[in-house]
N, C-alpha and C positions, 0 to 999 in steps of 0.2 A: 863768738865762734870758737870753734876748739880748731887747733892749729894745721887736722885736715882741712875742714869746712874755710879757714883763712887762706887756706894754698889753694883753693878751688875756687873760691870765690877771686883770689888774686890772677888768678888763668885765664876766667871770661872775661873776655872783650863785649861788653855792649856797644850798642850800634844808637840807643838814644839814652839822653838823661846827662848826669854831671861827670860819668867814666866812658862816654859814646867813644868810640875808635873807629876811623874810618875801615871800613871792609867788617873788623868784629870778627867772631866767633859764637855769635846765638845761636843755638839750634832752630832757630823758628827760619831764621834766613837761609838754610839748607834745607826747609822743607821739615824739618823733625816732629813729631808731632809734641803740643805744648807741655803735655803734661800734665798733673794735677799738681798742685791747687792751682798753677796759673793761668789753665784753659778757666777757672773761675774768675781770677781777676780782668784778663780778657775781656770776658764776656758780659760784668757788670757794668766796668766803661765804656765799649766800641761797640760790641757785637753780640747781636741778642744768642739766648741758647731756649730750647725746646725741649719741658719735660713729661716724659711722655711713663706712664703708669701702667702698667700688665699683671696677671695674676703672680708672679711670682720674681719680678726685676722689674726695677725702673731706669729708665733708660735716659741721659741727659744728652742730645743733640748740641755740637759746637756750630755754630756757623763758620769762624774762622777755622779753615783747613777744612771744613767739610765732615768732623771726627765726632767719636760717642762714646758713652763710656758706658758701661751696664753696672748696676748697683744691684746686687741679691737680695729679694725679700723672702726666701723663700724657708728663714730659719737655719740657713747653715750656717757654720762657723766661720772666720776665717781662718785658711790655712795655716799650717805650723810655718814651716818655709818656702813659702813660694816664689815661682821666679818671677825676675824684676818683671813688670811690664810698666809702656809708657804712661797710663793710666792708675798702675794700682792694681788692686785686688777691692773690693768694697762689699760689704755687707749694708744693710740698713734695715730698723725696725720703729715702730712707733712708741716713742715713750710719751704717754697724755696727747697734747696737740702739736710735739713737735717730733719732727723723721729726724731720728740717728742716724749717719751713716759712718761707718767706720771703715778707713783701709789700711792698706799696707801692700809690701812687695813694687815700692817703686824702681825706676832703673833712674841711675846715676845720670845718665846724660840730658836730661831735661834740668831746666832752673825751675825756682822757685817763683820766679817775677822774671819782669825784663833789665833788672841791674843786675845779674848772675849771681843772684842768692842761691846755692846748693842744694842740689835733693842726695840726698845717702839713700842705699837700700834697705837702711835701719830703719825710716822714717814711718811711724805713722803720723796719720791724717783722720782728726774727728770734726765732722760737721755736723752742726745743728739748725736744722730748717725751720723756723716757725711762721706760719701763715697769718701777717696783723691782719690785712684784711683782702677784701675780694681780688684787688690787684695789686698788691706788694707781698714781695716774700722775703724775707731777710735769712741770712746767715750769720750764723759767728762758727769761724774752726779755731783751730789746735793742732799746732804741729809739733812732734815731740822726735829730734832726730840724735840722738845722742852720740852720733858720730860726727855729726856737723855743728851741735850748737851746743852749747853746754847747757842750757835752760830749755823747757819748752816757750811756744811762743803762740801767744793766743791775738786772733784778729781782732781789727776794731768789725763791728757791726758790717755785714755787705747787705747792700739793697736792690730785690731784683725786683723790676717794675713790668705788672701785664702790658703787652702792645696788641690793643682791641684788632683781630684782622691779620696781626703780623705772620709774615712766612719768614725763614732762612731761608737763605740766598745763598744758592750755590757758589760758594766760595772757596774752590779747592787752592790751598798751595800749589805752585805751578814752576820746576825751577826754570823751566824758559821763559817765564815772567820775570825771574830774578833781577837782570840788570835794571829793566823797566821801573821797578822799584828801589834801586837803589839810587838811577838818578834824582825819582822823583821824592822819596822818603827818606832812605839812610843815609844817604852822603851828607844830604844836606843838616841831618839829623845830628850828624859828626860833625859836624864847621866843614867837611870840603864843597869848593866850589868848583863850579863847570867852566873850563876856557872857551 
């Protein structure tokens, strides 16, 4: 990390894993929305996502938080400077059998994962989709934030599996759900316990 991206990442409080802190400071626990790439890591382990194909954007359905995010196929560029959003900005096109997608224009206040790895607004984000077969689709990205990390930093393999049948499930963040989950999830997530 370069010595922004170590003061940011030293500032999130996680709520699980080996730096959980009771209460935290997640954006996900205030409702924020996940962001990219971690509304992808999300969604390979817990919660399925829905991709949905149109004449000119594709469209990726979150089930956690109930969120989407629109990807252009429409042959535009992406922009020179755009403003942050929680999502990105994304383009995608077909090279042979696998979808490019490329973005940029993140906002700072989303992580990268749930241990408060940093997003910069420097960051871009390359994903590459390839389809092995009728139900698995895999990813690998690349993320290159030269304000937060001094190297790019490319994934191991992600694998998304068809669910024959399957819906999302309305699952909005909800912050008068908040406590409800924190006794049941975060607290416990952190070592506290309930008297």
């Amino acid at each position: 990390m370069t010595p922004w991206g170590q003061a940011r990442f030293n500032a999130a409080k996680p709520v699980y894993g080996p730096r959980a802190v009771a209460g935290g400071n997640d954006p996900m626990s205030t409702c924020d929305p996940l962001g990219m790439p971690r509304n992808l890591f999300l969604e390979v382990s817990i919660y399925p996502e829905e991709i949905v194909e149109t004449r000119d954007r594709v469209y990726q359905f979150f089930e956690w938080a109930h969120s989407y995010r629109v990807i252009w196929t429409d042959g535009r560029e992406l922009p020179k400077d755009p403003d942050p959003h929680w999502m990105g900005y994304s383009v995608g096109k077909w090279d042979g059998d696998t979808f490019v997608v490329k973005s940029l224009g993140f906002d700072e206040r989303t992580w990268l994962d749930h241990f408060g790895n940093p997003v910069s607004e420097d960051m871009t984000l390359e994903e590459r989709y390839h389809r092995v077969d009728r139900d698995t689709l895999e990813v690998n990205m690349t993320i290159n934030a030269p304000k937060a990390y001094t190297k790019p930093w490319v994934s191991e393999k992600k694998t998304f599996r068809l669910v024959p049948k399957g819906e999302i499930q309305e699952l909005f963040c909800v912050p008068t759900e908040e406590q409800r989950f924190n006794n049941l999830v975060k607290d416990p997530g952190a070592g506290v316990t309930r008297k």
